[in-house]
C-alpha positions, 0 to 999 in steps of 0.5 A: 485520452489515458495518454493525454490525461497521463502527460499531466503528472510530472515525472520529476516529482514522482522521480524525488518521490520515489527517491524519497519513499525508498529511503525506508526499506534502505534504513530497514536493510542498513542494520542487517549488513552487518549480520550478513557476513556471519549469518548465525541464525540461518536468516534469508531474504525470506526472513529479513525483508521489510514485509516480514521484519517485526524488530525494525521501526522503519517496518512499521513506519512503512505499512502505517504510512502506506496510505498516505504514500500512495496518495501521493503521486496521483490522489489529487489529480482530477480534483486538482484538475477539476478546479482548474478547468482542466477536465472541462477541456478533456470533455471535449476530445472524450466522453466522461467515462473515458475521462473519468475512467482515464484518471482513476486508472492513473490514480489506482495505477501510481498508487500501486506504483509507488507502493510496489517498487519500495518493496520490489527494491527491498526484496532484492537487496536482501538477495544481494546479503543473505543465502537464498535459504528456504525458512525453517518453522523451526529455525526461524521460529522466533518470527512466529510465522503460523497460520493465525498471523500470515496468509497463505502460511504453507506456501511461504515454507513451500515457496517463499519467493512467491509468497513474497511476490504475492505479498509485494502486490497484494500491498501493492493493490491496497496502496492503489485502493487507497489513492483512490480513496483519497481521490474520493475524499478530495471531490468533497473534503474542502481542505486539501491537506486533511483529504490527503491525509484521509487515508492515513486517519482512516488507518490510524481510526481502524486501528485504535478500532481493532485494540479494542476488539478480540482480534485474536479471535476474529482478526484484526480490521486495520490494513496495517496488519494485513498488507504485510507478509505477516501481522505484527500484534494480532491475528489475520481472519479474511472476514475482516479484510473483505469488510474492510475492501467493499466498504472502501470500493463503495465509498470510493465509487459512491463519493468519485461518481457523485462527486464527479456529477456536483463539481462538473455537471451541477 
């Protein structure tokens, strides 16, 4: 059923799709070539990937953007399907779990996808202009990279690459959750166009939300900050990140099975 179900995405679209999305970590890297040849400051891949970077807008575009860039491939699908019948013709070569299950695996799995290939490609760029030089706390202190803003710190001065690894699935993961989110939106938002941009408002509302409150202290709410390497502006506490992932699971199971049952079953 997963095959079947999978032979709906078109490939050309995710293929131009993938074009498109890669021209941000192209954009980050382009005023980095120059620097490569000198190198004065000891900078690494570790310190000038997409992920780490806070001097470069299209950073910043990127992670903002997040949400909306791995709803794209896959977030409409089964409401899409849905509408066109398509789904009542599934129900017949499988049950509704196999069905449904079948169209949040792509969902969760395109999402993941497209979010994790920008990054991989980024990374590896960097590899092919700077020396593959361990960060210094000392050297590299000007990106203020402490326990308070990135996870996991001492393993990012122990072993960069995997923290850098870490880091690529780990936004990885949120762009799935987040395809899946929209996936929810769109089974009871009418307008196409709002519910896909669900996600998004969701991660502009959190973090207009996180200004307001002493996210020095308690950590900031908005995804934007903590699917990065490191955060931009505030402080990363897990509270903060766990709250925030259980109520988009929730919403996600609660309003895909729900409804699921209003538009098939009812």
């Amino acid at each position: 059923m997963f095959k079947f179900i999978l032979r709906r995405i078109n490939r050309r679209y995710i293929f131009a799709l993938l074009l498109l999305i890669l021209l941000i970590p192209l954009l980050q890297i382009y005023p980095s070539i120059h620097l490569a040849t000198e190198n004065k400051f000891f900078d690494s891949p570790y310190t000038k990937w997409m992920s780490i970077d806070p001097f470069n807008t299209m950073s910043a575009v990127f992670f903002i953007l997040l949400p909306l860039i791995a709803a794209l491939p896959a977030g409409i699908l089964l409401r899409k399907d849905i509408d066109s019948g398509f789904v009542y013709q599934s129900l017949i070569k499988a049950n509704i779990r196999q069905v449904l299950g079948s169209y949040l695996s792509i969902s969760f799995g395109l999402g993941f996808i497209v979010i994790l290939i920008p990054l991989a490609v980024n990374l590896g760029l960097y590899f092919l202009l700077f020396p593959n030089i361990i960060p210094d706390n000392l050297l590299n202190s000007n990106l203020l990279i402490i326990h308070q803003n990135t996870l996991f710190v001492s393993l990012y001065y122990s072993h960069p690459l995997l923290h850098a690894i870490l880091s690529i699935m780990w936004s990885a993961f949120w762009g799935g959750l987040f395809s899946l989110f929209v996936t929810a939106s769109l089974l009871w938002i009418k307008n196409s166009f709002i519910a896909l941009m669900s996600g998004l408002i969701l991660q502009i509302a959190l973090l207009i939300i996180s200004s307001f409150l002493p996210t020095l202290e308690i950590g900031s709410f908005a995804p934007f900050e903590f699917t990065r390497e490191t955060a931009l502006t505030t402080n990363i506490q897990w509270l903060p990140i766990l709250v925030i992932l259980f109520a988009l699971i929730c919403y996600s199971a609660y309003f895909i099975f729900r409804g699921v049952r209003k538009r098939v079953f009812w």
